[in-house]
N, C-alpha and C positions, 0 to 999 in steps of 0.2 A: 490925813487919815482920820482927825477926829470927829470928821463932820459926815464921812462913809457909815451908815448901817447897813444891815441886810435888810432885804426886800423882803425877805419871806419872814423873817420872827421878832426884825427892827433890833436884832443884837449890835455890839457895837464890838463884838469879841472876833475878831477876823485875823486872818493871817494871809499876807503875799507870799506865792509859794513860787512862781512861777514868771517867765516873762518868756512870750511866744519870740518862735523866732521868724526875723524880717520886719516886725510890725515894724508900722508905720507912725502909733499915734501913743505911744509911748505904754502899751497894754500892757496888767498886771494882774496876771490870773490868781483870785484872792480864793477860799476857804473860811465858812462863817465856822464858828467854831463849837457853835450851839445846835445849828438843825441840819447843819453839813451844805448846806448851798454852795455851788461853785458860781462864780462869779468874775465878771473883769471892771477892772477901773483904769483910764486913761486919764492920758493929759486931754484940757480942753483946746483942742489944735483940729484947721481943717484938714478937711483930706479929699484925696481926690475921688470924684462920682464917676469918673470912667471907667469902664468894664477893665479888669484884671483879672485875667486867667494866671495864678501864682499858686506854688506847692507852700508857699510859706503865707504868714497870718494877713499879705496885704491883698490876700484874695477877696474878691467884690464885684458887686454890680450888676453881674452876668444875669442873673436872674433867670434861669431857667431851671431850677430842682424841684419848683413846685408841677411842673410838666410831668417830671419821671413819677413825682408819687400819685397822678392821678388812677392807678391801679385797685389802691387800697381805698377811694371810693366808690371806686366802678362797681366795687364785691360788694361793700356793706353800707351804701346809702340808703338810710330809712325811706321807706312809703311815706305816698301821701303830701309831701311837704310842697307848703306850698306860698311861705315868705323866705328868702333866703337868705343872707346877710354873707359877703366873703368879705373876710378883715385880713388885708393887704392881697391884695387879687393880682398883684404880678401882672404876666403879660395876660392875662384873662384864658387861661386853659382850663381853670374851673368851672368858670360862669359861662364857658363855651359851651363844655359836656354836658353842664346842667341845665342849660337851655336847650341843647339836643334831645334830652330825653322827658323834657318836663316844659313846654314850650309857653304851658300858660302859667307858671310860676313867677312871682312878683320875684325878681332879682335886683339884689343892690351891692355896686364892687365899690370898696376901699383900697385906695391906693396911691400912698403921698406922692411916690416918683410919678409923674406924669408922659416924661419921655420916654418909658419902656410899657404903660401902660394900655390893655388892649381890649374893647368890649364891645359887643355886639349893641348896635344901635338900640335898640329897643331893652336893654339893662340902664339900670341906674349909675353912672357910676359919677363918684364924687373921692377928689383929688385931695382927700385929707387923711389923716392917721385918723384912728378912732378918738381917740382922746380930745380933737380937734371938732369931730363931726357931731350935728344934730341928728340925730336918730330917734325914731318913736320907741317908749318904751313898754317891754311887758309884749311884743311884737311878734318878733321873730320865730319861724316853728324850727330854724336850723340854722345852727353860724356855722362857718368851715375857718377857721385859723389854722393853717399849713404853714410851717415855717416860718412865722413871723415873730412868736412869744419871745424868742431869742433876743430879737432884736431890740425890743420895746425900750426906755427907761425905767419901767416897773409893770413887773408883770402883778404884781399886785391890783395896781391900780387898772389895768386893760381888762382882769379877769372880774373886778367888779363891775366895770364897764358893762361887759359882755354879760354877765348877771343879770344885769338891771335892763336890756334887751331883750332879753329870752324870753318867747312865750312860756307861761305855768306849764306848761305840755312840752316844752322845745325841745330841742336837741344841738351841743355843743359837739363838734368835730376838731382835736386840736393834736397839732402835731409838732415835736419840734426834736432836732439832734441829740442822741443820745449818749452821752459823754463816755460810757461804759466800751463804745468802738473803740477807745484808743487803749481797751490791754492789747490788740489784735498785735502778734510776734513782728509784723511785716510793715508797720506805721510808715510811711515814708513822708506823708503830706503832714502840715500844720493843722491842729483841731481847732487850736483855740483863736481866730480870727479876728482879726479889728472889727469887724463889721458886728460882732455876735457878743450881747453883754452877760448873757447868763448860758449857763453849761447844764443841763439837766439831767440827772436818775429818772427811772421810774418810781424811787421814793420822793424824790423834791416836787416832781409832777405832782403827785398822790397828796403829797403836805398844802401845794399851793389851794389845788382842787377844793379840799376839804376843808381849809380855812376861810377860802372865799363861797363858800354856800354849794357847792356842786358835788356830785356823788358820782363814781366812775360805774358806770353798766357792763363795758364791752373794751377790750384793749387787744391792738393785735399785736401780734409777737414779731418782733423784726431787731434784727442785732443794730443797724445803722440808727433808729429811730423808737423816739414815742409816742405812741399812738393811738387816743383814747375816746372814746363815746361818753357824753358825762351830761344828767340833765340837773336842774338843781335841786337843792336838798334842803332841807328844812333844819337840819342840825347840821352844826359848823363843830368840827371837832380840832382838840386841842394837838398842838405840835408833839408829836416824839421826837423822841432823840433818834439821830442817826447811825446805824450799822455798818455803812459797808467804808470801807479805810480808803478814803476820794484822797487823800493827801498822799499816802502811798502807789494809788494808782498812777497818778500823775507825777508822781517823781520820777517811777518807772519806766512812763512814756517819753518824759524827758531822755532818758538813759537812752531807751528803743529809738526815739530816733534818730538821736543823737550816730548813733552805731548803724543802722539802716544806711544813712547818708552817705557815711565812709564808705561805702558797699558799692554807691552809683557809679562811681568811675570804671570797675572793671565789670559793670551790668551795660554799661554804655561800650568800655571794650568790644565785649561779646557781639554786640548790635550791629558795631561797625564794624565787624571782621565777614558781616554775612553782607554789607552794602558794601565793601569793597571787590566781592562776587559781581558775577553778571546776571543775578539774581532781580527779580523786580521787587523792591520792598515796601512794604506800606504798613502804617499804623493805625489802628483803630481803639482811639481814646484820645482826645486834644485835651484832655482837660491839666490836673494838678503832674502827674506823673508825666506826662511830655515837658511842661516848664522844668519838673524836678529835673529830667536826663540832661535838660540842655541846660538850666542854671548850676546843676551839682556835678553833673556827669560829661560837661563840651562836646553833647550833640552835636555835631556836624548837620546842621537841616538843608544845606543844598543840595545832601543826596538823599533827604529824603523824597520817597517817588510821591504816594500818597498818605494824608492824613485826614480818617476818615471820626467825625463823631452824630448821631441821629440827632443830639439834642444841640450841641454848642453851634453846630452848622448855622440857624438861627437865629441865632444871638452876635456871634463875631465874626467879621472876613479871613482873617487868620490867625497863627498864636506866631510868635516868632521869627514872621514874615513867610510862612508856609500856609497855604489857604484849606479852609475846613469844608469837608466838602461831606453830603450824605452816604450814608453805607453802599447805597447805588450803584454808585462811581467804582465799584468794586466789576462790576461788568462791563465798566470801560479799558479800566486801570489792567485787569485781570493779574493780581499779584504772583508772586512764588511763595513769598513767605508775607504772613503778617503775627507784627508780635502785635500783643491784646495788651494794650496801659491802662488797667485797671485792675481792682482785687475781688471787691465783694459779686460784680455782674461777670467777672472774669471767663468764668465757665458758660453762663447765656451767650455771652458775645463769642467765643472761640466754638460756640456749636452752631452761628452765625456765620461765621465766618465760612466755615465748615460747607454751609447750606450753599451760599456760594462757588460752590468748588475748590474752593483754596486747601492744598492739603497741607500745608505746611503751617501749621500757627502753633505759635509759641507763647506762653502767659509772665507776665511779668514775674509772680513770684518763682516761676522754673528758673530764671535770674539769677534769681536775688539769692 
C-alpha cells in the first residue's frame, strides 16, 4: 500500500473500503482521502480476455456500451470538424457514424484489443493504447473518449496526452460511469468491476479536467454516466476538497446489494410459476440481470422460450447456453408474457415490447 498514490492529487492518504463481489483479480475499492477519488487496486494476476456476461465484478470484454451511448453524439456533435482522433474505438460504431455523416473527415481509431476491433477501410486505425501511439501533436479539431478513462492506468497521464493532441480550437468529448448510479434503491448488478480502475463524480471529472489544462463548456445530464464537452484552458486551477460522503455511499451500496440479492430467489419464484403455465415466455435483457436470476435466483433456462437483447445479440451466441437473439425474433417467437431484465431503459423497452403486441410485460423491478 505504500507505494499506491492517487492519480489525481498524488496523496498517499487512502483507505480500502470495499471489496467487489466475485472479482476475479483480487479488487480493492480504495477512497483518496484528500480530493475524494474512488479508485481500485488489484493484485498483479492474469485474467481472462473472454467475453463474460456476469452481474458480479468479473464482468468484461463484451464490449458493446460504447453502441448504446452513440445517441448523446448524434444530438451534440460540433460542426465543422474535420481531424478526428477516437481513443479506444471498440467495435468501431463511432468512426462508422462519423464517417456517415462527415465522409471527408481524416479519421483515426485506437484500439489496443484487436480482436473485437472494427473500422471502415478507408479510417486510420492503429492497434495501440494512446499512451503507446505516435500521434501529431497540437492536431486534432475533436477526440471522442467514451468509456475508456475508466479504464486507463492513469487518467492523469491519458488526459495530458490528449492535451498535447488537441488542436488550439479542438474539442475533447469524454465520457465515463458515473458512480453516483449505485445510491439507486434496486442495485442488483456489481459497479465496481475488475475491468474498471477508477469510479468517477462529476466532481472528480471536473478536478481531473482542470488540473490537466481543459475547461468544461457543455455537460449532459444523465443519471448512468458523465458526460462532458471540455476544450483547453489556459489556467490550470488548484484541487478542492471534496463534498459529497463517496465512503458512505458505498458502504450503503454494499448494504443494498447485499439485501437485493436475498430478494432473487422469490423474484425467480414468481418467473417460474408463469413458465410452468402454457404460457410462451420470453425475456428481453441478456445482459447482468439474466446471469444475476440464474447465478442468485436457479433460473431454470431450458424453459426458457426466447432471450432477446439489440445490443449483446452481436457480440455473444448465448449467455447460459440460451441463444441471444434480436428484438425481431419477437414476431416469430410471438410471446404471452415478457418480463423486461433491466432498470434505467426498463420503460423504453416494455413500451417496445408493447409496439410488438405483447400485452403482457412485466418489469423487473414490479419483482423485486
Amino acid at each position: 500500500m505504500s507505494n499506491t498514490r492517487c492519480d489525481l492529487c498524488n496523496s498517499s492518504d487512502y483507505e480500502e473500503i470495499y471489496s467487489p463481489v466475485g472479482t476475479k483479480r483480487n479488487n480493492r475499492v480504495c477512497i483518496c482521502h484528500n480530493c475524494g477519488l474512488v479508485f481500485s487496486v488489484h493484485d498483479d494476476v492474469p485474467y481472462s480476455r473472454e467475453p463474460t456476461v456476469s452481474c458480479d465484478a468479473d464482468w468484461g470484454n463484451v464490449r458493446f456500451c460504447k453502441g448504446q451511448r452513440l445517441d448523446v453524439i448524434r444530438k451534440d456533435m460540433p460542426e465543422n470538424v474535420t481531424r478526428v482522433l477516437d481513443v479506444g474505438s471498440s467495435r468501431g460504431h463511432f468512426v462508422r457514424w462519423m464517417q456517415s455523416v462527415n465522409p471527408t473527415a481524416e479519421i483515426v481509431a485506437l484500439e489496443p484489443d484487436t480482436r473485437i476491433a472494427s473500422c471502415p477501410e478507408d479510417v486510420m486505425f492503429i492497434g495501440k493504447r494512446i499512451e503507446d501511439a505516435i500521434l501529431p501533436k497540437n492536431y486534432y479539431d475533436f477526440i471522442y473518449c467514451c468509456q475508456t478513462l475508466e479504464h486507463v492506468d492513469s487518467a492523469t497521464k491519458v488526459l495530458d496526452i490528449i492535451k498535447g493532441l488537441l488542436a488550439p480550437n479542438g474539442i475533447l468529448f469524454l465520457e465515463v460511469p458515473n458512480i453516483e448510479v449505485i445510491s439507486h434503491p434496486y442495485n442488483t448488478e456489481e459497479f465496481f468491476i475488475d475491468k474498471h480502475n477508477f469510479h468517477f463524480t462529476n466532481s472528480t471529472i471536473d478536478a481531473y479536467l482542470s488540473k490537466c489544462g481543459f475547461e468544461v463548456y457543455y455537460r449532459r445530464a444523465d443519471e448512468l454516466n458523465v458526460s462532458v464537452f471540455a476544450t483547453k484552458s489556459s489556467t490550470v486551477h488548484s484541487l478542492s476538497k471534496f463534498d459529497l460522503n463517496i465512503k458512505e455511499l458505498i458502504l450503503n451500496y454494499a448494504k443494498t446489494l447485499e439485501l437485493n440479492r436475498e430478494r432473487i430467489p422469490a423474484v425467480v419464484k414468481k418467473i417460474t410459476s408463469t413458465m410452468n403455465t402454457s404460457m410462451k415466455v420470453a425475456f428481453w435483457g441478456a445482459n447482468t440481470m439474466f446471469d444475476l436470476m440464474v447465478k442468485y435466483g436457479g433460473l431454470d433456462t431450458s424453459k426458457v422460450g426466447l432471450l432477446v437483447d439489440d445490443y449483446l445479440c452481436d457480440c455473444v451466441e448465448s449467455i447460459h447456453g440460451v441463444p441471444v437473439e434480436p428484438s425481431d425474433y419477437f414476431r416469430i417467437y410471438h410471446p404471452d408474457v415478457v418480463f423486461i431484465l433491466a432498470r434505467f431503459s426498463a420503460d423504453i423497452l416494455a413500451k417496445k415490447a408493447r409496439q410488438f403486441g405483447i400485452r403482457n410485460v412485466i418489469k423487473f423491478e414490479d419483482l423485486l
